[in-house]
C-alpha positions in Angstrom: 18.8 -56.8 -58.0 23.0 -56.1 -57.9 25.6 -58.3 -59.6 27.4 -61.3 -57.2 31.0 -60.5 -57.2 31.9 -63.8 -56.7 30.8 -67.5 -56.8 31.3 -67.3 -52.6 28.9 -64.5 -52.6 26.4 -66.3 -55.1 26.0 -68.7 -52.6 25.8 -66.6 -49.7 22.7 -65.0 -51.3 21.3 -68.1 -52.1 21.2 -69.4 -48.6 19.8 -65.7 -47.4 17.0 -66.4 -50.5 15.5 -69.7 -48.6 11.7 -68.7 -47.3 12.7 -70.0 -43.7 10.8 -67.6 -40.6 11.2 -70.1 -38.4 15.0 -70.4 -38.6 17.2 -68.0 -39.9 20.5 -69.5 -41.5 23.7 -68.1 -40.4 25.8 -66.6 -42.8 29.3 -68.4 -43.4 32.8 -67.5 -41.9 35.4 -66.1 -43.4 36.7 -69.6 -43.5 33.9 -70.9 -45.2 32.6 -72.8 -41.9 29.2 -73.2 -40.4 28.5 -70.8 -37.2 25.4 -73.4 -36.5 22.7 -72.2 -34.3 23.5 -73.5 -30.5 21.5 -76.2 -28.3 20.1 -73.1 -26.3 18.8 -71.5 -29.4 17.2 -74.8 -30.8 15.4 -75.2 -27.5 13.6 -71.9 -27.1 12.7 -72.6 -30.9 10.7 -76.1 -29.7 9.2 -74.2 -26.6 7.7 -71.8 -28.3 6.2 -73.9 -30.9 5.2 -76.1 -28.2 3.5 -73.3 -26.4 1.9 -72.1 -29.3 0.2 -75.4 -29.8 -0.8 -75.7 -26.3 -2.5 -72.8 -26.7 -4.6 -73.6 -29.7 -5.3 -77.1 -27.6 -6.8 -75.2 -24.8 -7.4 -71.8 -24.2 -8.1 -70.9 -27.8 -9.6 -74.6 -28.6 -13.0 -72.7 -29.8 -11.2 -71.0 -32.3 -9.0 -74.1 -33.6 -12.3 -75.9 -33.7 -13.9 -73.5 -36.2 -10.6 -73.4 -38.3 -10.7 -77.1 -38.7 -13.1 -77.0 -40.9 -13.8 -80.4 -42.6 -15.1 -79.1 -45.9 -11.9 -77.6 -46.2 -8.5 -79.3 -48.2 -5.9 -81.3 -45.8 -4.8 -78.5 -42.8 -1.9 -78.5 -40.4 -1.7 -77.7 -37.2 1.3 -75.2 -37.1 3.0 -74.1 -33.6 5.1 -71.1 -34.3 8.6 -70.0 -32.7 6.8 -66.4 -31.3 4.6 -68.5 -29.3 1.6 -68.9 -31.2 0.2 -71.1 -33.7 -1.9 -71.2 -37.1 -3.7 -73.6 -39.2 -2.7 -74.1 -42.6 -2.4 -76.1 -45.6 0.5 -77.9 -46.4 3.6 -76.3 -48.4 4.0 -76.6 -51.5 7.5 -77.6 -52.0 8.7 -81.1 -52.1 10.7 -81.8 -49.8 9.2 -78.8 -47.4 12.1 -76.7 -45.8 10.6 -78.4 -42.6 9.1 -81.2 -41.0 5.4 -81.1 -41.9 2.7 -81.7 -39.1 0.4 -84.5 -39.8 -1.9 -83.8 -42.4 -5.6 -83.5 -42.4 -6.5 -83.2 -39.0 -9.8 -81.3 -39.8 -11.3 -84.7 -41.3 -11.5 -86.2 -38.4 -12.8 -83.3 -36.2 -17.0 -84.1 -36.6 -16.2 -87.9 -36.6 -15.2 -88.3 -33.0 -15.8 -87.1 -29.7 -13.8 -83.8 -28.9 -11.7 -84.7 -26.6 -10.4 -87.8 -28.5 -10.0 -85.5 -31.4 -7.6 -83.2 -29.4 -5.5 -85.7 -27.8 -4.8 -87.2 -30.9 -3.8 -84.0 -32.5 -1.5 -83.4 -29.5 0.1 -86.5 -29.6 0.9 -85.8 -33.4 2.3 -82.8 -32.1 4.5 -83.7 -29.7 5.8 -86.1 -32.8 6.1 -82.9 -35.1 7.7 -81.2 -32.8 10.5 -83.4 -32.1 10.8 -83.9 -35.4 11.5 -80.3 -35.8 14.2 -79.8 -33.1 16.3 -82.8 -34.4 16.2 -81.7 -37.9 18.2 -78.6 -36.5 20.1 -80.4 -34.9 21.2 -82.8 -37.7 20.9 -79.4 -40.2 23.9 -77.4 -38.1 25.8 -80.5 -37.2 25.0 -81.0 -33.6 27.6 -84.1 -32.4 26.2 -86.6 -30.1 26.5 -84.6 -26.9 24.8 -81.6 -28.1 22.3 -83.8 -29.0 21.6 -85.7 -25.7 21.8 -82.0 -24.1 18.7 -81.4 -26.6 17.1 -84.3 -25.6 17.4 -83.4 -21.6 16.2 -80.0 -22.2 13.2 -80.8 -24.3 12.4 -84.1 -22.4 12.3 -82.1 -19.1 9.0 -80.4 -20.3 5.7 -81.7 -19.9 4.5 -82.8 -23.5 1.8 -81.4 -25.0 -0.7 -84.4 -25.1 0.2 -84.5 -21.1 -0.9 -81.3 -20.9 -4.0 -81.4 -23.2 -4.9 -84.4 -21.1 -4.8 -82.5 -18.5 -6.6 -79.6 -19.2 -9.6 -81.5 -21.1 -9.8 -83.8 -17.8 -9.7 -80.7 -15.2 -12.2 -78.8 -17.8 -15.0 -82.2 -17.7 -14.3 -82.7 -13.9 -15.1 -78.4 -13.2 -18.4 -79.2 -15.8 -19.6 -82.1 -13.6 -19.1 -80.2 -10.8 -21.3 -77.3 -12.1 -24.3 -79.3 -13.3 -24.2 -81.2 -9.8 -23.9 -78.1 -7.8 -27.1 -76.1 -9.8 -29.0 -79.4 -9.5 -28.4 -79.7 -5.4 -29.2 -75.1 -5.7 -32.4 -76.1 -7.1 -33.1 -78.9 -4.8 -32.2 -76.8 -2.2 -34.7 -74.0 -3.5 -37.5 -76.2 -3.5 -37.0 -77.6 -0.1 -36.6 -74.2 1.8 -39.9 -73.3 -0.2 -41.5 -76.4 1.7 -43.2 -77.7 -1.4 -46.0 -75.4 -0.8 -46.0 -74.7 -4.7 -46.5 -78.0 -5.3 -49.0 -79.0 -3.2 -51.7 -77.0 -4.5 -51.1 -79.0 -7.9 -51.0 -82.4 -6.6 -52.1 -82.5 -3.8 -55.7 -81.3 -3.3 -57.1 -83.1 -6.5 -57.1 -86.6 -4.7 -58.1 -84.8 -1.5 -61.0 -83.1 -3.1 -62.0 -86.9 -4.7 -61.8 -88.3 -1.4 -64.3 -85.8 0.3 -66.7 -86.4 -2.6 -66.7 -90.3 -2.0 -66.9 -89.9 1.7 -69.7 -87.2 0.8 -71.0 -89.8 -1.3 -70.8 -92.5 1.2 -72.4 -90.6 3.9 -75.1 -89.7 1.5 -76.0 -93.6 0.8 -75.7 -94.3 4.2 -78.0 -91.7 5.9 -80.4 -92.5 2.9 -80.7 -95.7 4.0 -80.8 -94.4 8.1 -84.2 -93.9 9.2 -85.7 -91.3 11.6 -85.9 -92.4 15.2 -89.0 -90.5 15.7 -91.3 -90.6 12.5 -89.3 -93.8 10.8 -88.9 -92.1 7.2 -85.3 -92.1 5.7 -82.9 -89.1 5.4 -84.3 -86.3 2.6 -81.3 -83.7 1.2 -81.1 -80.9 2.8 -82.8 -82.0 5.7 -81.3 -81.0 9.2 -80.6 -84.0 10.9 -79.2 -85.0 14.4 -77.5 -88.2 16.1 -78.1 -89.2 19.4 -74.6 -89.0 21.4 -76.3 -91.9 23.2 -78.1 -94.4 21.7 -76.4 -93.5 18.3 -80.0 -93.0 16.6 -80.6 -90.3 13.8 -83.6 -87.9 14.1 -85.3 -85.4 11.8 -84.4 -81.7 13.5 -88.1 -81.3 13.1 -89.4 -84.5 14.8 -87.2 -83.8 17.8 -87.5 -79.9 17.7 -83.9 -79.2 17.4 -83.2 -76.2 14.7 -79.8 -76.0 13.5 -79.1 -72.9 15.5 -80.0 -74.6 18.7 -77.8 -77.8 17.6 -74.5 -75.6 18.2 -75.4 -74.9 21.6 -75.7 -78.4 22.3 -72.2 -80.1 23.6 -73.9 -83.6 24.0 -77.5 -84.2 22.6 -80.1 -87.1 24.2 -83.0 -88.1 22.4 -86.2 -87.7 24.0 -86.4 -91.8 24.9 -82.6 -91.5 25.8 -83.9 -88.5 28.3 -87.3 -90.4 29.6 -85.1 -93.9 30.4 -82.3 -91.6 32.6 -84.9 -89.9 34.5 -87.0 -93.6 35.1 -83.9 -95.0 36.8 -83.5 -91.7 39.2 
């Protein structure tokens, strides 16, 4: 603490006292004028917040998400002149030193979709922001040239919410892209594996049924077939033997045909298919 010389002084130290680390505020002339900050230095001022803000809209939007945390008082989303960005409550000073960024963006973060929630924080960004560089400009006297050059300069720029937009719409088009490209891999698996896995699941079980009824079938069938030669029906597990001829069934036994001697055979004759060929000769 030192003694102010002067009333000049007093005042000089009172303008170096103001908790501004976004702007610093120049110190006066010797003539007691303004040596206001320039268009240039206004500028870089808004990029950097504005690239600060990007940033916490897209490649750190996990960690803005988990600041924003709705059981939390009113936050701000902050962009900072270094390039990066915090989020914070309001000040505390009435009026704040500058332009405060909407308020309570964290209520809103569970009660809409993601994406909405971003953009709309983005567009009240873009508002905050110029907000921001034309309270410089009115704050170190910028005439109405200077203040069109601002406008150019800034307005050249993408705005944020363009860019958020952007990024959120690339992001959902690469994610659509990924779930249909693993689902086609995995198509693509199963077909160059020929189904072969599958098949023994689904397949055989109506298969297998079939055989059984066609088992069954044949079973009620030759039950009701009698023998050629003694006239009683078919008995399980009986050999039995069709004529390729006449189309008759026979016991193995009443013909004398074993099983082992029914293999050899390419085209069997009854014995009354056999008799009536050797008649007509």
């Amino acid at each position: 603490i030192f003694r102010a010389k002067s009333k000049a002084s007093v005042f000089c130290l009172l303008l170096l006292s103001v908790k501004n680390t976004s702007c610093s505020v120049r110190i006066m002339n010797r003539d007691g004028a303004y040596n206001p900050r320039t268009v240039e230095e206004v500028f870089r001022d808004y990029n950097g917040r504005r690239n600060g803000m990007i940033k916490a809209l897209t490649t750190d939007v996990h960690e803005f998400h988990r600041l924003c945390d709705p059981e939390k008082e009113n936050l701000c989303l902050y962009g900072l002149p270094s390039e990066d960005w915090e989020v914070n409550l309001p000040a505390e000073e009435v009026p704040p030193e500058l332009p405060e960024p909407v308020l309570g963006i964290n209520f809103a973060r569970n009660g809409m979709l993601e994406k909405d929630w971003l953009s709309l924080v983005a567009v009240h960004s873009d508002a905050w922001l110029m907000a921001v560089a034309f309270f410089f400009g009115a704050r170190f006297g910028f005439d109405k040239a200077d203040r069109k050059r601002l406008f150019n300069m800034v307005n050249d720029l993408p705005t944020v919410f363009e860019v958020v937009t952007d990024f959120l719409a690339r992001k959902l088009s690469k994610e659509k892209y990924s779930v249909s490209n693993n689902s086609s891999n995995r198509s693509k698996s199963n077909s160059k594996r020929g189904g072969s896995e599958a098949r023994p699941i689904a397949k055989p079980a109506p298969k297998e049924e079939e055989e059984e009824e066609e088992e069954n079938d044949d079973d009620d069938e030759e039950g009701d077939t009698a023998c050629g030669a003694c006239g009683e029906t078919y008995a399980r597990d009986e050999f039995w033997i069709c004529c390729d001829m006449c189309e008759n069934w026979f016991h193995g036994k009443c013909v004398k045909i074993t099983p082992a001697r029914a293999e050899h055979i390419k085209q069997y004759k009854c014995p009354s298919c056999s008799n009536n060929k050797r008649g007509r000769s």
